[in-house]
C-alpha positions in Angstrom: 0.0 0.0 0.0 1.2 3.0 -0.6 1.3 6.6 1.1 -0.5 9.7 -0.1 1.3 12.0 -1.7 -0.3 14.7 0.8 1.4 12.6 3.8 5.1 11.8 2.1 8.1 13.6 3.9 10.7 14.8 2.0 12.9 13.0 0.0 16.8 12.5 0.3 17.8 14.6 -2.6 14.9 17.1 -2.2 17.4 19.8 -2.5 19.1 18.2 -5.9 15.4 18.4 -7.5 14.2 21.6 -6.2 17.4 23.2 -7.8 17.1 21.9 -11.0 13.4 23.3 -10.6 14.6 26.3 -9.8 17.1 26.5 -12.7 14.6 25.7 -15.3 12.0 27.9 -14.2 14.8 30.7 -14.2 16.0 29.6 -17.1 12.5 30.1 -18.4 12.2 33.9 -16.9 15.3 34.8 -18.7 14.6 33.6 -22.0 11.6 35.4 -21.6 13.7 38.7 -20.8 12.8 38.7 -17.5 9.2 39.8 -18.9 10.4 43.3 -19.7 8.6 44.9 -22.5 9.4 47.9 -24.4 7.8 51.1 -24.3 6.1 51.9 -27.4 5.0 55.6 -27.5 4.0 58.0 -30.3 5.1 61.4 -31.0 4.7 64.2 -33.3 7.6 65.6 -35.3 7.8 69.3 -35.6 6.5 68.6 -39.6 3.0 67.2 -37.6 3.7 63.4 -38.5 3.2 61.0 -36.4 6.4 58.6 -35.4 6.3 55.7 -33.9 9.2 55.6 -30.3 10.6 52.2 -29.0 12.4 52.8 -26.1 13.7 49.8 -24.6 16.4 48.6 -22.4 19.6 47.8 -23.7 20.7 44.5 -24.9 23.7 44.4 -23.4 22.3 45.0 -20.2 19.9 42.2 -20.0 22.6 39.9 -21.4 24.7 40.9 -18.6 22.1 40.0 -16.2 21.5 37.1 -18.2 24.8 36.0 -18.1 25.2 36.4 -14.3 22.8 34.5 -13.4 23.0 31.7 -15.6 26.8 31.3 -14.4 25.2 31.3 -10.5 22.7 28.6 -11.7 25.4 26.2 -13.2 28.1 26.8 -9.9 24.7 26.3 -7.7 24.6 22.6 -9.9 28.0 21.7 -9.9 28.6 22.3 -5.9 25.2 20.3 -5.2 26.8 17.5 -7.6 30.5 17.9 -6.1 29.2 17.3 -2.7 26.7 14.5 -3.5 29.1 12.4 -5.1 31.3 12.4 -2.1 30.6 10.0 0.8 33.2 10.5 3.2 35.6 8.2 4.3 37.9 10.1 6.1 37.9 13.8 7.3 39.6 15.3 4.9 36.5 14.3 2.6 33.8 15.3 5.3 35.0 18.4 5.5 35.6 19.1 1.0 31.5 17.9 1.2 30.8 20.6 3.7 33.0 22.9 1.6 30.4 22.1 -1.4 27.6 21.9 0.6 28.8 25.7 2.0 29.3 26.5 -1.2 26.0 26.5 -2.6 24.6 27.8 0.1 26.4 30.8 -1.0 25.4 30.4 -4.8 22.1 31.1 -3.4 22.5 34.1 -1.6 24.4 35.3 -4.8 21.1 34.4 -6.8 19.3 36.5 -4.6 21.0 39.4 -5.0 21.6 39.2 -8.0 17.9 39.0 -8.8 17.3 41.9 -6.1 19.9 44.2 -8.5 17.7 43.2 -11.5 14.3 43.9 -9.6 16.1 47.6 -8.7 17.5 48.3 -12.4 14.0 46.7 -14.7 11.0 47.7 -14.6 10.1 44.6 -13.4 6.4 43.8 -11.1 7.8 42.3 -7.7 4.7 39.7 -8.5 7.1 38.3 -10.5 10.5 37.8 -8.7 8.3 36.5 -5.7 8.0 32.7 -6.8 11.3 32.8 -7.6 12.8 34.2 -4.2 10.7 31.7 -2.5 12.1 29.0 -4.3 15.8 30.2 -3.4 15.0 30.6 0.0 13.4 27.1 0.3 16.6 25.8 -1.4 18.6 27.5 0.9 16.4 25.3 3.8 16.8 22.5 1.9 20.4 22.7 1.5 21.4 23.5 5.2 19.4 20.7 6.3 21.5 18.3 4.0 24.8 20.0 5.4 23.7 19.3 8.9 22.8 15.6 8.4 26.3 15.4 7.7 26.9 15.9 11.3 25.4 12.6 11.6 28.0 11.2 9.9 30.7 9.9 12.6 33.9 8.7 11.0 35.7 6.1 13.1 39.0 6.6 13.8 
């Protein structure tokens, strides 16, 4: 028999899925430039037509940001993956896992900021960072829970 889905706890790599979540659904948001649309105005010349204004935000800029963040998203992967793929058997290795494990941690403080510095420079709604910033923070959670089950681990000398 099995258990409702309602009822299930968390699973062991909960904070290896909820990252790659959280990178696609960024991923998503970026390709969608961050859902910045230009502004699109009309004005007469001094002859009395009518012209047609695009003012937009450079493209340079949102690459920037685009680049940023997608190089925060792939560290965020590789640390979760670097650490995962360690079971220590000595300290040495105990303490490069908590290294990784630290490490990511800090990717996603860096994601959050970055993403504040966006939400300050675009004209973006805060509606829609919000998902987003909740999903770093739970990962954030997610991954200090996993670093402190490591203090579970007891290596016999």
């Amino acid at each position: 028999m099995s258990v409702l889905k309602n009822r299930r706890g968390l699973s062991k790599l909960e904070f290896y899925h909820n990252a790659r979540r959280l990178r696609r659904e960024i991923t998503n948001l970026l390709l969608r430039d961050f859902g910045v649309r230009d502004k699109v105005r009309r004005v007469k010349t001094d002859d009395g037509e009518e012209m047609t204004v695009i003012e937009g935000y450079p493209d340079w800029l949102l690459e920037e940001f685009r680049r940023n963040i997608m190089h925060i998203l792939r560290n965020l992967m590789m640390n979760i993956t670097a650490g995962n793929t360690i079971y220590p058997t000595n300290d040495g290795e105990l303490v490069l896992r908590r290294q990784h494990q630290t490490a990511a941690i800090v990717n996603c403080e860096q994601l959050l900021q970055e993403m504040h510095y966006c939400e300050d420079v675009l004209p973006v709604a805060l509606a829609k960072f919000l998902p987003f910033v909740d999903m770093i923070e739970m990962e954030i959670k997610l991954l200090k829970g996993w670093r402190k089950a490591n203090n579970k681990i007891v290596l016999k000398k």
